[in-house]
C-alpha positions in Angstrom: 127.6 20.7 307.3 130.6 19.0 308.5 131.3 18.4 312.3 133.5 20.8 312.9 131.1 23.1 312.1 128.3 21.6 314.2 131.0 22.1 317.1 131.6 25.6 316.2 127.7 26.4 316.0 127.1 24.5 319.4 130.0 26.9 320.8 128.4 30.0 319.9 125.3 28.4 321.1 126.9 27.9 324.6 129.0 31.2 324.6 125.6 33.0 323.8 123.4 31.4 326.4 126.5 32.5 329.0 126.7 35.6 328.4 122.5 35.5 328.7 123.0 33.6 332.7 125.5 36.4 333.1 123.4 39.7 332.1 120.7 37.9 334.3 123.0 37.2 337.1 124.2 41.3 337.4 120.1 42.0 337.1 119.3 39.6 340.0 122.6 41.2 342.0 121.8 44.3 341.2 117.6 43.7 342.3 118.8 42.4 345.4 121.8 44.8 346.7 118.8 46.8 346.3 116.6 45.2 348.2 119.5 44.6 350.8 120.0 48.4 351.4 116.1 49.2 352.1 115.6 46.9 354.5 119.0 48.2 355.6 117.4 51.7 355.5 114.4 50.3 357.1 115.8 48.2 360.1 118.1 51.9 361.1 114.6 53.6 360.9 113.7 51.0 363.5 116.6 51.3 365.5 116.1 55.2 365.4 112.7 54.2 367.1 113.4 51.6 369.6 116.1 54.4 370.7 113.5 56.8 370.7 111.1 54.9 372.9 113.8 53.9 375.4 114.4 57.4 375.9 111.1 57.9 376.5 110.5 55.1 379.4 113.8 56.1 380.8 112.2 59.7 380.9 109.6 58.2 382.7 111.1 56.5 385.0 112.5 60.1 386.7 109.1 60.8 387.3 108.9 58.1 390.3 112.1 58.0 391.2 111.3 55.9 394.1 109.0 53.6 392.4 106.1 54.6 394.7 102.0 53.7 393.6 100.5 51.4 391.9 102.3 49.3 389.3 100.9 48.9 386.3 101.8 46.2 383.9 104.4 44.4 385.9 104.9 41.0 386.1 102.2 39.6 388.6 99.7 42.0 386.6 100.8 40.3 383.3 100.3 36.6 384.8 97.2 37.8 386.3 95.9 39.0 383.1 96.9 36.0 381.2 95.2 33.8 383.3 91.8 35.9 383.5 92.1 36.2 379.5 92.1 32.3 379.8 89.1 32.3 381.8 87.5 34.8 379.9 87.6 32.9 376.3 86.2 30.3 378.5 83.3 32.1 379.2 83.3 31.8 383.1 81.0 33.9 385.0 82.1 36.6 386.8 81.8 35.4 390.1 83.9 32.3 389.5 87.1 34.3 387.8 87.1 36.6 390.8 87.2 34.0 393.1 89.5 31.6 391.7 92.0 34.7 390.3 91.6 36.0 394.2 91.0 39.8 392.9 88.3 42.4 393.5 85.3 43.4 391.3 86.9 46.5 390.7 90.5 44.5 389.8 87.9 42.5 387.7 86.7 45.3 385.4 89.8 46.7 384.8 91.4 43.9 383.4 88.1 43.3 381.5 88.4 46.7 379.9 91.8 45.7 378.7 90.7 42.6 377.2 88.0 43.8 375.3 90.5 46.5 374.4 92.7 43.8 373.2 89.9 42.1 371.4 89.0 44.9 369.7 92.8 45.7 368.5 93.0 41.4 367.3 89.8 42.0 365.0 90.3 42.8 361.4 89.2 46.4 360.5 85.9 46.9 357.9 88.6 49.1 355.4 91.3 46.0 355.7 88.5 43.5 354.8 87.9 45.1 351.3 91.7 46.1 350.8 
């Protein structure tokens, strides 16, 4: 086989495996323009929800106008909970959270019920452990 045909085989070679990159280039395009309009579809379906919710608090909101009662889940509630669900993984008594979080035993079991509430909702379920 003379060179020039060693050149001409190599250039078929090359032409061939081009063409290959190029078919598997449009398939990889084509995989993710896909994937690109689901999450697309996906983050509008979010959108739609987020929209939907902040109707709904702005709904609620009318209710109380004036903003009169109790506050739940305001700012001082949320640093007060943090705190008492610092003290809680420590295991302090009773006794010593109320008195160094300054709140009442009545204060105390509601912000225990939504810690446990939050524990429960941290721990794996049974069905997700076998999945």
């Amino acid at each position: 086989m003379s060179e020039i045909d060693t050149l001409k085989a190599q250039i078929t070679l090359l032409i061939s495996q081009r063409d290959l990159y190029r078919m598997q280039y449009n398939d990889l395009k084509k995989t993710y323009q896909r994937d690109i309009a689901a999450v697309k579809r996906e983050r509008d379906a979010y959108k739609k929800t987020c929209i939907h919710f902040a109707e709904q608090i702005e709904a609620n909101k009318k209710k109380n106008p004036r903003g009169a009662g109790r506050h739940k889940y305001d700012k001082k509630w949320s640093d007060r909970y943090f705190q008492f669900s610092i003290l809680m993984d420590q295991k302090k008594p009773m006794d010593e959270i109320m008195s160094s979080l300054q709140i009442s035993r009545a204060t105390f079991f509601r912000l225990k019920k939504v810690y446990t509430q939050d524990l429960n909702f941290d721990k794996p379920n049974e069905n997700d452990a076998q999945r």
